[in-house]
N, C-alpha and C positions, 0 to 999 in steps of 0.2 A: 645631894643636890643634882637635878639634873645641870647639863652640861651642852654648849653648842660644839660641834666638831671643829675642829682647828681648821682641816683642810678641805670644807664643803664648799668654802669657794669665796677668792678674795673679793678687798673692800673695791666699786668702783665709783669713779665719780661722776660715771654717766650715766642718765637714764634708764633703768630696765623695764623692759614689760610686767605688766598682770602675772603672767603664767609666769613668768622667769623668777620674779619677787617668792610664787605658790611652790614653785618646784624648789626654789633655794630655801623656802622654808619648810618643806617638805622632808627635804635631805640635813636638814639642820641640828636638830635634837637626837644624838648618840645613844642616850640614857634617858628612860622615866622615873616617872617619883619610884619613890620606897613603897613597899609591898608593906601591911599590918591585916591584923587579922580581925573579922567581924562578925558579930551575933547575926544568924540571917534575916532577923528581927529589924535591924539596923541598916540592912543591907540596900533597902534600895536609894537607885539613882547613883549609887557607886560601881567600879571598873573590875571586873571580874580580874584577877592577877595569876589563875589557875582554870587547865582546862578540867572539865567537871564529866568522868562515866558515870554512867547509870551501874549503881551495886547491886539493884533489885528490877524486877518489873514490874511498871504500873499499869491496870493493877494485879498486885500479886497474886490473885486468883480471879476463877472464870466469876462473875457475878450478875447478879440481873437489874437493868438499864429501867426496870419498871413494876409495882404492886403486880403481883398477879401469880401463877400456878406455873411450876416448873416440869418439865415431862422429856421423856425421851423422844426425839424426832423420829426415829424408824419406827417403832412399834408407831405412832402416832397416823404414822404413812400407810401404816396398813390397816390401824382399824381408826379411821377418825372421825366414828360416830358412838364410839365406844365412852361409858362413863369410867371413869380412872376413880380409883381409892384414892383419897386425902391421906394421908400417915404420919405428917409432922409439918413444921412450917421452920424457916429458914429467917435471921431475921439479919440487920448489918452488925457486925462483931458479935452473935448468936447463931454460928451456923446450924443447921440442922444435923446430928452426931450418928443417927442409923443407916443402916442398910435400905435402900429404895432399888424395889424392881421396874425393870422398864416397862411396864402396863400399869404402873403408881403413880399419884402424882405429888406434890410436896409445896404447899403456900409458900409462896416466895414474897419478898419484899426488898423495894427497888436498895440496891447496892449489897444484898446479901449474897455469899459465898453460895454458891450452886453444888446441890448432891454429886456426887462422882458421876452417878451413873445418866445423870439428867443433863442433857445439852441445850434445852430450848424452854424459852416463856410464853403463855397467853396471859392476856392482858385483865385484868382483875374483871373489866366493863362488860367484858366479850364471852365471858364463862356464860355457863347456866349449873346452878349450885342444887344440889338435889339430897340430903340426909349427908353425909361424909362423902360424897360424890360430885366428882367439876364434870363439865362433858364441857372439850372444848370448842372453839369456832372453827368450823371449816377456813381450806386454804393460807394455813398458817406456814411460812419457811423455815427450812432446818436453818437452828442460831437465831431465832427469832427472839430479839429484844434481849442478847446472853454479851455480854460484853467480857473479850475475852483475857484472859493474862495475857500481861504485856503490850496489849492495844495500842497506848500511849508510848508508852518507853518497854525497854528489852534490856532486861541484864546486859550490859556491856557497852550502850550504846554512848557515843557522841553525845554529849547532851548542851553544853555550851563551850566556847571555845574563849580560852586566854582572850581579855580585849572586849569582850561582852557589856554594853551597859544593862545593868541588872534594872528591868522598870519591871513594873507589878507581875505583871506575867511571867518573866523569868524567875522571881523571887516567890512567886508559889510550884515553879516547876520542879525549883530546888528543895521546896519543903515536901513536895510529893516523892519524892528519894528518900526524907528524912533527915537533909544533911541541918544539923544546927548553929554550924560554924563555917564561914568560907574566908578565902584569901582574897584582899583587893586590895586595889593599886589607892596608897593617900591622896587626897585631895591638893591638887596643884598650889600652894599658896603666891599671894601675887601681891607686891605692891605697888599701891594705886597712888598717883602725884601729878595733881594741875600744877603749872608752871606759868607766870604773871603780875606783873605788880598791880593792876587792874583790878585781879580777879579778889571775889569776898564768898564769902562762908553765906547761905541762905542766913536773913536775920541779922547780920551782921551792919552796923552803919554804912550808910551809903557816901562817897566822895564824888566829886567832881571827875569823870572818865571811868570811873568804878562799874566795874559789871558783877554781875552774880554767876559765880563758877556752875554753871550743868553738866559740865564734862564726868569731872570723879559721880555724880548721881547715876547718870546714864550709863558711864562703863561699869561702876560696880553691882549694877541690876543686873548688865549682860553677862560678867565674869560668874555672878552669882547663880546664873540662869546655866551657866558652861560645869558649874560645880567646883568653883574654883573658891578658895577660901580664901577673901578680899583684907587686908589692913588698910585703910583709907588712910595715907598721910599727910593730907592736905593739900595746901597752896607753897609751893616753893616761889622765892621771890627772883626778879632775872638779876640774881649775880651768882657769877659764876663760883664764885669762894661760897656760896650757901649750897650751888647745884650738885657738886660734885663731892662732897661731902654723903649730902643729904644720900645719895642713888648708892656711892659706896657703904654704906651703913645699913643700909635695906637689901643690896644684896645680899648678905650673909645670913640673913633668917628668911630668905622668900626663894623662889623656885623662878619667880619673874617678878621683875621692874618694870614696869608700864608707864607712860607718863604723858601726856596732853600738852601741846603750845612747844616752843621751843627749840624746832630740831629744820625751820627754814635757815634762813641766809640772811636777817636782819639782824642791826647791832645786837638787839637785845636778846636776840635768841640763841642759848649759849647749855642748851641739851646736849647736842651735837658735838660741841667741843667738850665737854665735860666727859664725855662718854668715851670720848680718844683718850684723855688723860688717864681717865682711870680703867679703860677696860680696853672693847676693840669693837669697832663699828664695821660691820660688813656691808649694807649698804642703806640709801636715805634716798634715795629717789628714783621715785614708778610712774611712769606714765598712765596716770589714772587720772579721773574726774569723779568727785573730790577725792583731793588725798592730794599726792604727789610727793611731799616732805614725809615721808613715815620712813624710818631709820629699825633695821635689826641688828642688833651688835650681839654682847655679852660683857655680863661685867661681875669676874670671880668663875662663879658655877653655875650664878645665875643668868636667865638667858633675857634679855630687854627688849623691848619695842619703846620708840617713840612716835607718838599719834599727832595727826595734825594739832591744830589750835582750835578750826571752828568745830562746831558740834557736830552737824550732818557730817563732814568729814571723819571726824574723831569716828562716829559710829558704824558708820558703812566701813569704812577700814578696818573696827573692830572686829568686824561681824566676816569681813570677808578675809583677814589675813592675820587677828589672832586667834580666832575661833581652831582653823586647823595647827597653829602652833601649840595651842593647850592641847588640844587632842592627843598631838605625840607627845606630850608630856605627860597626859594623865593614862598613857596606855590603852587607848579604847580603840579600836580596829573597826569604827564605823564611823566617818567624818564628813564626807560630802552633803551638803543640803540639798535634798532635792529640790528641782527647779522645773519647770513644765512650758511648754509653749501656748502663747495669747495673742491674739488679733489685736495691733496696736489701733487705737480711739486716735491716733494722732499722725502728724507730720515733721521732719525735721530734718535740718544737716546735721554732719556730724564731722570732726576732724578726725583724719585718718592716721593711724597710729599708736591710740591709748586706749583703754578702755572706760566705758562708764558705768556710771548707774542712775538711773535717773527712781526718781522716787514715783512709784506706781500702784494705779487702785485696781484690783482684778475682781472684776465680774462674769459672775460662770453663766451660761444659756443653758437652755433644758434640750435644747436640739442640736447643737454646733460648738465648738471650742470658744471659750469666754473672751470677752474684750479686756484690755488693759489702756487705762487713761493713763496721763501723766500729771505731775504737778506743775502749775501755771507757771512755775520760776524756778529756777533750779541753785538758786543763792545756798550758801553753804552754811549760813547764821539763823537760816529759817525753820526751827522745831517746828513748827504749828506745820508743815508740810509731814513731817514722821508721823502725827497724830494722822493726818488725812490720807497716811497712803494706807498699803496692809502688804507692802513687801518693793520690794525692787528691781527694775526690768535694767537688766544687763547687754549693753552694749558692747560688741569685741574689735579689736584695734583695726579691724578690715572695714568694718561698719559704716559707710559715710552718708548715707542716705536710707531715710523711713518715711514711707513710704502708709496713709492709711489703710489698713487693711493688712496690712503685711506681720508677719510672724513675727515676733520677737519672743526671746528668753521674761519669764519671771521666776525671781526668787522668791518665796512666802515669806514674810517676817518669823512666822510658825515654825518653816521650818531651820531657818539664820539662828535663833535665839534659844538653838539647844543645843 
């Protein structure tokens, strides 16, 4: 199980920043998951656990890039109005087996193995074909259309490093090596727990104050979208003799404890305290909009967060502070979501000190960098604003005024949600 370090830095009970919360959880995970081993069949969207040389070169011989007639470039150079003898044809995994003189020529066919002595292709359209005889086109260059060994990859090379997430592309780069088995890092397992006597199951009878839990829906989409392999445990109710049970019981088959509601400062919220009893809370409160109450502890080997209560909250905090905590747990060595700058569609103050995020729609121009609107209200209970935006402009603690027109940070939802 992974594990948080002991001395990465004590519990406080005062407010930290953004960055201080990202840097403390940055430094926080000692150890990743357990390494197993994989069909490369199976391989993707998993974390490479081994760096990968190249054992051969692609491709392992010179071959041709196109249909067409193989020839030697020098002699070509000196007579190249000359007709060339045909003598055999080269086809892909059918090389052509003879001897070819460099005043021969030899059918080629695109991806086939090139005669020794032949370095260059004309193109099948461009011949003029006369009894066993090509006469090829003028103006043709040495290496033309010959694709050489090793182009791609070279014996010995770097080809992916420890920390790699494998997506399509790397998982055919590795089968062009031929490897059929790699090492990767297990999928992070995580258990998921809304906290509330309020909250109900979709479908489930409604009561008087009763709301419908979205939280565990919406984070186990995102964990799922992070590669993290979710158990969804439900609604814990706010008593503390159910909470503290419940989160010690889950640590010990999960990698992380996650849990929604429970971790502010009202009687009923009793995350927070649970999480002292049985584990160690490092800290629960960031100067952020929304968010603010989100708590990183441990509890065993396993490493915890607790998430606000409202949804927008729960989600933005997910997306921005446990997004890179799975990261060092799953071993992948590429974390930051890229973010890009947008001509803000609006105006506003801002209190100086915390940071935000306000929920943002970005539209790109075909001449000049795109505009980013905002959403009309920035309440913390309002989904139907996540549906409308398509990512999030980021505010930083110096921030006090916006200004129309003026640059701000966005974050893509596209690129948050992987």
């Amino acid at each position: 199980m992974p594990r948080l370090a002991n001395d990465c830095f004590a519990i406080s009970e005062n407010m930290i920043s953004a960055q201080d919360a990202l840097n403390r959880i940055g430094k926080a995970v000692d150890q990743s998951v357990g390494i197993e081993k994989c069909t490369l069949a199976d391989s993707a969207n998993r974390i490479l656990a081994e760096t990968i040389y190249a054992p051969r070169n692609v491709p392992p011989a010179d071959n041709s890039a196109v249909d067409g007639y193989a020839f030697a470039y020098g002699d070509y150079e000196k007579n190249p109005q000359q007709f060339r003898m045909i003598v055999g044809r080269s086809a892909a995994g059918m090389p052509y087996q003879g001897q070819v003189s460099e005043v021969d020529a030899v059918k080629i066919l695109t991806g086939a193995i090139m005669p020794k002595t032949l370095d260059s292709v004309a193109m099948i359209e461009d011949v003029q074909i006369e009894d066993d005889k090509v006469l090829l086109p003028l103006g043709l260059k040495p290496g033309a259309n010959c694709r050489k060994a090793g182009e791609d990859i070279t014996h010995g090379d770097l080809l992916l490093e420890k920390g790699t997430l494998l997506r399509p592309q790397e998982v055919g780069y590795l089968a062009s090596i031929g490897l059929s088995d790699i090492s990767v890092y297990r999928p992070v397992t995580v258990a998921l727990f809304s906290t509330g006597d309020e909250l109900l199951n979709p479908g489930s009878p409604e009561f008087e104050g009763s709301i419908f839990d979205s939280n565990r829906m919406i984070l186990a989409a995102i964990l799922q979208a992070f590669g993290c392999q979710v158990t969804d445990l439900g609604i814990l109710k706010d008593q503390l003799e159910i909470v503290g049970p419940a989160l010690l019981r889950a640590s010990e088959t999960h990698d992380l404890v996650i849990t929604s509601g429970g971790v502010s400062m009202g009687d009923e919220d009793h995350v927070k305290n649970a999480l002292v009893e049985i584990g160690r809370l490092n800290f629960w409160r960031i100067a952020i909009k929304p968010g603010r109450p989100l708590a990183l502890g441990q509890i065993g080997d396993a490493a915890f967060v607790g998430l606000p209560g409202n949804p927008i909250a729960a989600m933005v905090c997910c997306l921005k502070f446990v997004r890179p905590l799975v990261a060092k747990l799953s071993g992948i060595n590429r974390a930051p979501a890229l973010s890009f700058q947008a001509h803000a569609s609006f105006s506003l103050q801002k209190k100086p000190g915390r940071t935000e995020w306000l929920r943002g729609r970005y539209t790109p121009q075909s001449n000049r960098i795109g505009d980013i609107e905002k959403y009309h209200t920035d309440g913390s209970g309002v989904l139907s604003s996540m549906i409308w935006a398509n990512g999030l402009i980021e505010l930083g603690d110096n921030v006090t005024q916006i200004n129309q027109g003026d640059l701000v940070t966005y974050l893509p939802f596209s690129e948050l949600m992987k």
